[in-house]
C-alpha positions as CSV (number, residue, x, y, z in Angstrom):
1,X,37.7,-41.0,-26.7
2,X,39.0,-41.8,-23.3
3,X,38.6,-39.8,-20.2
4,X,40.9,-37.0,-18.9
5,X,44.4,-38.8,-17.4
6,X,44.6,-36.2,-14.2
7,X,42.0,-33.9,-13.2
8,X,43.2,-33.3,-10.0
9,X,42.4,-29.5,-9.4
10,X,43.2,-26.7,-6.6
11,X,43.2,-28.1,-3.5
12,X,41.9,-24.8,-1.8
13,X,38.3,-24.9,-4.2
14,X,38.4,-28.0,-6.2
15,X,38.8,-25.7,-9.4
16,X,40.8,-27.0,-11.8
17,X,42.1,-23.5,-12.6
18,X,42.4,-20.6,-11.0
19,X,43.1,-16.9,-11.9
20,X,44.2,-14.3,-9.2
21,X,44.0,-10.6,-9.7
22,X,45.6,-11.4,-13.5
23,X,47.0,-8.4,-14.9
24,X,48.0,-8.1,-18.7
25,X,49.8,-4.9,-20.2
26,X,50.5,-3.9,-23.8
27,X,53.0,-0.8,-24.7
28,X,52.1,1.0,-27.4
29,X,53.7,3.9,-29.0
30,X,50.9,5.9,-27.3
31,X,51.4,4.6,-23.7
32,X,50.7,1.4,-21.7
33,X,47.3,-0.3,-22.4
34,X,45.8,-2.8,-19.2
35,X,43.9,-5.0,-21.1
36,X,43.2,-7.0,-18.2
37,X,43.1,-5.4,-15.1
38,X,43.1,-7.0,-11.8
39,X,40.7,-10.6,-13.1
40,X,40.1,-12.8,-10.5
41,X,38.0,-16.6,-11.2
42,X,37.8,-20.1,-11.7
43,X,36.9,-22.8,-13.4
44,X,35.6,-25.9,-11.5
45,X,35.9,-29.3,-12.6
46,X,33.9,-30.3,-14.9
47,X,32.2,-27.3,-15.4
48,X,31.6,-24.2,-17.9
49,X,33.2,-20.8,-16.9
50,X,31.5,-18.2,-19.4
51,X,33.7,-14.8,-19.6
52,X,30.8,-12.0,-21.3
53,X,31.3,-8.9,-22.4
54,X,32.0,-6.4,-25.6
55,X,34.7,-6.9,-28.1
56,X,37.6,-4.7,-26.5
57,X,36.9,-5.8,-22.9
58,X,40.0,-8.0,-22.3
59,X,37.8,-11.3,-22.3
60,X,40.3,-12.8,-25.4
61,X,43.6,-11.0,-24.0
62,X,42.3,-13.6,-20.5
63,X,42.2,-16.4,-22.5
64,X,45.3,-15.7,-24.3
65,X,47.1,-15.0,-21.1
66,X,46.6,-18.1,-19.8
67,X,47.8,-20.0,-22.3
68,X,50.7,-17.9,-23.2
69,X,50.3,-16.3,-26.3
70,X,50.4,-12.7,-25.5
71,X,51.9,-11.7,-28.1
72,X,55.7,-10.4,-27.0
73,X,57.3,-8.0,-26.5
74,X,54.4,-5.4,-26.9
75,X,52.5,-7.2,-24.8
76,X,53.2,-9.5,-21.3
77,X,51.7,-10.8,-17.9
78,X,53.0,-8.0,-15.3
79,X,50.9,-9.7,-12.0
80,X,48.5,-12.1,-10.6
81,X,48.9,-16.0,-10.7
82,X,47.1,-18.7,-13.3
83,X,46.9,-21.9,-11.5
84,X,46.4,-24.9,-13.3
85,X,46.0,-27.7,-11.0
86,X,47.6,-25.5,-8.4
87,X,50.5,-25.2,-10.5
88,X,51.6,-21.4,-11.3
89,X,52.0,-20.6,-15.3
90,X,52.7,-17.2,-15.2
91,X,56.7,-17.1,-15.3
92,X,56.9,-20.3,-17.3
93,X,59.3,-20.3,-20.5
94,X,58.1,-21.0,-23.8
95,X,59.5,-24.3,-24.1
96,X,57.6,-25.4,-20.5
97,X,54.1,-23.6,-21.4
98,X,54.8,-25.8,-25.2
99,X,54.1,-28.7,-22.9
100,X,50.9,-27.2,-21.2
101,X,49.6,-26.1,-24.8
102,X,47.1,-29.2,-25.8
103,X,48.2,-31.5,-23.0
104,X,46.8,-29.9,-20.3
105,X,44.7,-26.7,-22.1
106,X,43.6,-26.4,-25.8
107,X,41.7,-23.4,-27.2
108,X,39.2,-23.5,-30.1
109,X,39.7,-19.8,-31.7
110,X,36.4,-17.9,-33.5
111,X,37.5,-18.3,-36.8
112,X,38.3,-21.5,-38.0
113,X,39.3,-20.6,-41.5
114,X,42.2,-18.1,-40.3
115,X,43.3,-20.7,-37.3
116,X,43.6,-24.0,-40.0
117,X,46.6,-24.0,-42.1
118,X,45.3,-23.3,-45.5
119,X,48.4,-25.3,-47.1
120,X,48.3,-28.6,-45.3
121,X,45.1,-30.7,-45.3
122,X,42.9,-31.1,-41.6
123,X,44.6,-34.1,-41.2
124,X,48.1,-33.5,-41.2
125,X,47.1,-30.7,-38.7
126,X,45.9,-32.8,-36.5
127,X,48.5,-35.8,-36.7
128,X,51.2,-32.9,-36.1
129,X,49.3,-32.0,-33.0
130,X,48.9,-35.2,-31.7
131,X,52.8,-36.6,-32.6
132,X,53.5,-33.4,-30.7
133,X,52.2,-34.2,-27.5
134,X,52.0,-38.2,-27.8
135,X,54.8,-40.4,-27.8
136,X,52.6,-42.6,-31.1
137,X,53.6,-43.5,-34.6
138,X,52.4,-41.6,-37.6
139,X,50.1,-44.6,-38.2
140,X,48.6,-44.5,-34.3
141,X,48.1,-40.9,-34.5
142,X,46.2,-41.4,-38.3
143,X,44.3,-43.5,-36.6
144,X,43.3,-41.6,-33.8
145,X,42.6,-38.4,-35.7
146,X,40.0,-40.2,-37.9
147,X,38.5,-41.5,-34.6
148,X,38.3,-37.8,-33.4
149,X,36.8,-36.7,-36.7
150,X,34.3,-39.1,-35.8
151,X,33.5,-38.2,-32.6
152,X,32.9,-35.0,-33.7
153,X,30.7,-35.9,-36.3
154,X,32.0,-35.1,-39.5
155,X,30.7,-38.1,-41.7
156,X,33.2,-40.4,-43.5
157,X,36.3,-38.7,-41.9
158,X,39.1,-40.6,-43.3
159,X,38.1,-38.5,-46.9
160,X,37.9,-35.4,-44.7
161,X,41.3,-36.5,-43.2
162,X,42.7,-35.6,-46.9
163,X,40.7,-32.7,-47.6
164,X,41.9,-29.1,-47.1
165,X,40.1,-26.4,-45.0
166,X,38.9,-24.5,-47.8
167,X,37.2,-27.4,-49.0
168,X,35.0,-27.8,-46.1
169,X,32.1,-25.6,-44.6
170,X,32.4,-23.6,-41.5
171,X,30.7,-25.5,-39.7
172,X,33.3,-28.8,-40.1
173,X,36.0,-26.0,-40.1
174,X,34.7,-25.2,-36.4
175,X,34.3,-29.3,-36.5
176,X,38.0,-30.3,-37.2
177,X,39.2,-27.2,-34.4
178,X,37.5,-29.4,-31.8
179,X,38.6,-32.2,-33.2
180,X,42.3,-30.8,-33.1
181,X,42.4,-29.3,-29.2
182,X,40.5,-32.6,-28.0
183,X,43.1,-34.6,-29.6
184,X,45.6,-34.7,-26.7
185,X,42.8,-35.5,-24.3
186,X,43.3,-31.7,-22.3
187,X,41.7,-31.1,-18.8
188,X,40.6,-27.4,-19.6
189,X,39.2,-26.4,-23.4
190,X,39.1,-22.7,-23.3
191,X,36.6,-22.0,-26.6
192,X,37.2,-18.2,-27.9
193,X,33.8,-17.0,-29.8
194,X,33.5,-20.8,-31.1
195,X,30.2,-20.3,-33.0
196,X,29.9,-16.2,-34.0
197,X,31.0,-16.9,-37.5
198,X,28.4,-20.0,-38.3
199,X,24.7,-19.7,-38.8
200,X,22.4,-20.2,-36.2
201,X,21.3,-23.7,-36.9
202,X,25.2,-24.8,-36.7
203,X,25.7,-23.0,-33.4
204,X,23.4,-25.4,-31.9
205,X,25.0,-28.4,-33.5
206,X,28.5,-27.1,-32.1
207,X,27.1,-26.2,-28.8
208,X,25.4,-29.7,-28.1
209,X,28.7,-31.0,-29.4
210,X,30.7,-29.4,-27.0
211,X,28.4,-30.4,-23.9
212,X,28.2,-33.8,-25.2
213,X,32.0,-34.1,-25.3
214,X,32.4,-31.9,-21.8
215,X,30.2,-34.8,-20.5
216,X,32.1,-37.9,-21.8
217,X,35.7,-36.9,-21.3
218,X,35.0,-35.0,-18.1
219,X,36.6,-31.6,-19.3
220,X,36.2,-27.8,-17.8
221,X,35.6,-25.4,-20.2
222,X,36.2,-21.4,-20.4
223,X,34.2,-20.0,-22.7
224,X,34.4,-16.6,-24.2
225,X,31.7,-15.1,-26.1
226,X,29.3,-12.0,-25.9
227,X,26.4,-13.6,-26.9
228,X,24.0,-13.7,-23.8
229,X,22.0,-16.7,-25.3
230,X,25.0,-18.7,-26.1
231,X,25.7,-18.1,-21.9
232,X,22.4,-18.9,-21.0
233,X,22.6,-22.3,-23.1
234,X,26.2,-23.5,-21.6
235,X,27.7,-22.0,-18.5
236,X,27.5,-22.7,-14.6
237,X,29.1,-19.4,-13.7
238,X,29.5,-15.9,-15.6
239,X,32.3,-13.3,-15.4
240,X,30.9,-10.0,-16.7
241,X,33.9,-7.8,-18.2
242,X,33.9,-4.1,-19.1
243,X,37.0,-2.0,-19.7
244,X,39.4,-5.1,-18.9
245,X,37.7,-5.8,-15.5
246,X,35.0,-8.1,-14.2
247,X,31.8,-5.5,-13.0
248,X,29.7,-8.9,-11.8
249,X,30.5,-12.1,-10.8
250,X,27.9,-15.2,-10.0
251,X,26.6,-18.0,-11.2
252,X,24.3,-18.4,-14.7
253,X,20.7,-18.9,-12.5
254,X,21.7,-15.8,-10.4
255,X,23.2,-13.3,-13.1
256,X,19.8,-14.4,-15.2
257,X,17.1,-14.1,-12.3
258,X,18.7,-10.5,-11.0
259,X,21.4,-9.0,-12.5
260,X,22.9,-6.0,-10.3
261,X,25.7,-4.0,-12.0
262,X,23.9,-1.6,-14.6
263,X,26.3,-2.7,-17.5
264,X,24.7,-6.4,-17.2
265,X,21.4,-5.1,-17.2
266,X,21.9,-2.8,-19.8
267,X,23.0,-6.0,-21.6
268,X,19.8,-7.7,-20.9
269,X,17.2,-5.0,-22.0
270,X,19.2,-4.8,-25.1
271,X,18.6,-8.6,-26.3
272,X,15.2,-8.7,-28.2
273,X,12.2,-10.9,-26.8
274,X,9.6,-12.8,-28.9
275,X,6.2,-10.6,-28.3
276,X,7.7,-7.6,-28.2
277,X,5.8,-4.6,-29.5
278,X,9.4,-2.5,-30.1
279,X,10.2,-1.0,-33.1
280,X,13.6,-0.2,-31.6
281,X,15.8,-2.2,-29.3
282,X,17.3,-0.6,-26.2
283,X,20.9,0.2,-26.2
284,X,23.8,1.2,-24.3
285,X,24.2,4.8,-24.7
286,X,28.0,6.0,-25.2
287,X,30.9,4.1,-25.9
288,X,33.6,1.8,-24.5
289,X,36.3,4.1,-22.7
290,X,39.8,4.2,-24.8
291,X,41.7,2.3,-23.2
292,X,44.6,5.2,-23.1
293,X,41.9,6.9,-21.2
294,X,40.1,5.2,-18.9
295,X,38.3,7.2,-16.5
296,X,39.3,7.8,-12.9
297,X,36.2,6.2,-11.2
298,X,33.7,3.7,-12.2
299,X,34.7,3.0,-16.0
300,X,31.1,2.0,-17.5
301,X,30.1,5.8,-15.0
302,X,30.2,7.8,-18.6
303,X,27.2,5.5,-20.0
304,X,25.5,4.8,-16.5
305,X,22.4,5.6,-16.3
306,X,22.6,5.6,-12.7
307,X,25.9,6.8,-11.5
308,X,26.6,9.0,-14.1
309,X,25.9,12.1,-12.0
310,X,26.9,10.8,-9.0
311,X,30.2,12.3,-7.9
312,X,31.9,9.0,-6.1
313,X,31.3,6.8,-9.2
314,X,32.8,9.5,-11.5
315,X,36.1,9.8,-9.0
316,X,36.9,6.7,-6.9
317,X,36.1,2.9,-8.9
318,X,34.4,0.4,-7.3
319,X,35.9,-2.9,-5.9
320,X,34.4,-6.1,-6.6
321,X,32.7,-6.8,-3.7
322,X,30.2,-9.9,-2.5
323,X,27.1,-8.1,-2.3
324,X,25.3,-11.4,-1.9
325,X,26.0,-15.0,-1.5
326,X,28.0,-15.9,-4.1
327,X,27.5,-12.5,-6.1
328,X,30.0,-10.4,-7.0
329,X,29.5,-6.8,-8.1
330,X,31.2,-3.6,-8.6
331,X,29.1,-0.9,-8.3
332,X,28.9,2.0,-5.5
333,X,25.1,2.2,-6.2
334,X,24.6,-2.0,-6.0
335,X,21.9,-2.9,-2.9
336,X,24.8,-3.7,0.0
337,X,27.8,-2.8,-1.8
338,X,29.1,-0.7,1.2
339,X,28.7,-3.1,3.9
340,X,29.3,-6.3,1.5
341,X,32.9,-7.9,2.4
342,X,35.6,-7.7,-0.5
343,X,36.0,-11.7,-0.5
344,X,38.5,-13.2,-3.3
345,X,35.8,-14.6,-6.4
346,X,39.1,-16.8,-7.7
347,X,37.7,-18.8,-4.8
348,X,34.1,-19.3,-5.7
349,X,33.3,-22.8,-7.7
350,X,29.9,-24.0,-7.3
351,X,29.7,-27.6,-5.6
352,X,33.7,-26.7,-4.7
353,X,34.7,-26.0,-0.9
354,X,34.9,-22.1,-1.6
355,X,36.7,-20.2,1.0
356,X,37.0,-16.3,2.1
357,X,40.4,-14.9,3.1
């Protein structure tokens, strides 16, 4: 597979995308829903942005805001910008964001069974994708769709090209998704939950896939996931959500060796350790706030088991603030938090020129 055809990226950072302040609404019979609220990040060359958090937190709606399939009219992009390449998506039609889609940023969705067309077989799937975006003949794009197959190691994949989804595991499933978003050679691969439906052994074999190919074709990569280990095993820098908002902000070496908003460490004392004498693991207490609800301070202050009897974190919220070099947090009760400076994380990319406004 040949390498990326333009990965020139923001001038500002060096990221090849940036998100700023990104705000994502949905009406509902019930009242307006922010299922992303105020985001802010990037995703530097070459490199692995990991978005963390529960199912509900907004990390999906993200992804699916950037590349333009918020589903309308319920739901739309009411603020912010998403630069790709310093070029503003948000306000694009459908016909010009149809021309970002796979040529510029594919996506990889967590279920690979729902995603493939269960009527046509893989490779008519991926020809269509590739004719699509490639000015090639139905015998060129063939061609190249068995060579992706190849590349990401499903054996013999001319058969394969024939064969329908249902006839293959979930692991090739997951296999042939790659296959398909890689096909147009795309700068960014945004990969939603691609390993929570496959056993563990095949997670690894997807994961070292992906940073095999992120290595050979030069590609950036937002990853969405809640599994910590998963983050731990791929990503440069982590964006923490709760309650469609980032709480903490830094990179992977960072966020692992000291984690400072009470959600991410409540996060971390809930994974289970090898030598541990537990019976029970730790959890979160509470639940995630409706999001019809939300509460008027600090949204995880209901669960905290710091603020949560602390008058300013139930009544005024946080801002994200860089409490540290290169650490974002929002949290009244974070060491430095009051003095820290409320600097823009959009323009943080590790080994970029970041800047502060």
């Amino acid at each position: 597979m040949t390498g990326n055809k333009d990965n020139t990226g923001d001038g500002r950072t060096g990221a090849l995308l940036r998100v700023e302040d990104l705000r994502t609404h949905f009406r509902t019979a019930d009242g307006v829903v922010k299922a992303v609220d105020g985001v802010s990040f990037s995703v530097g060359m070459r490199q692995t942005f990991a978005l963390v958090g529960e199912s509900g937190c907004g990390k999906s709606v993200t992804a699916y805001s950037i590349i333009g399939l918020v589903e309308r009219p319920a739901g739309r992009v009411v603020g912010g910008r998403i630069l790709m390449a310093g070029k503003d998506l948000v306000g694009l039609s459908e016909r010009q964001m149809q021309q970002v889609r796979g040529r510029d940023i594919s996506m990889i969705f967590q279920e690979p069974m729902t995603s493939l067309n269960p009527v046509f077989t893989c490779g008519n799937q991926i020809v269509e994708a590739i004719r699509l975006h490639r000015p090639v003949s139905a015998g060129h794009a063939r061609e190249l769709a068995i060579e992706m197959l190849d590349r990401v190691g499903i054996p013999e994949p001319a058969q394969r090209l024939e064969e329908y989804p249902h006839q293959l595991s979930g692991g090739m499933r997951q296999r042939v998704m790659i296959a398909m978003a890689l096909s147009c050679n795309p700068r960014l691969l945004i990969a939603d939950e691609p390993t929570t439906a496959l056993d563990v052994t095949i997670q690894a074999q997807i994961l070292d896939l992906m940073k095999d190919i992120q290595k050979s074709a030069g590609l950036s990569i937002l990853l969405i996931t809640h599994d910590l280990a998963v983050v731990a095993e791929t990503a440069d820098v982590v964006g923490v959500m709760y309650a469609s908002k980032i709480v903490e902000l830094t990179d992977v070496v960072n966020l692992y060796a000291k984690p400072l908003h009470p959600y991410t460490q409540g996060l971390f004392r809930s994974l289970p350790r090898l030598g541990q004498a537990k019976n029970r693991l730790d959890t979160i207490p509470g639940t995630v706030p409706d999001p019809l609800a939300l509460p008027a301070g600090c949204r995880f202050c209901p669960r905290c088991n710091v603020g949560r009897d602390l008058s300013r974190c139930r009544t005024q919220e946080p801002p994200l603030r860089e409490v540290a070099p290169k650490h974002w947090v929002a949290c009244w009760e974070s060491p430095g938090h009051e003095a820290a400076p409320e600097t823009d994380p959009s323009l943080f990319v590790p080994g970029g020129h970041e800047e502060k406004k």
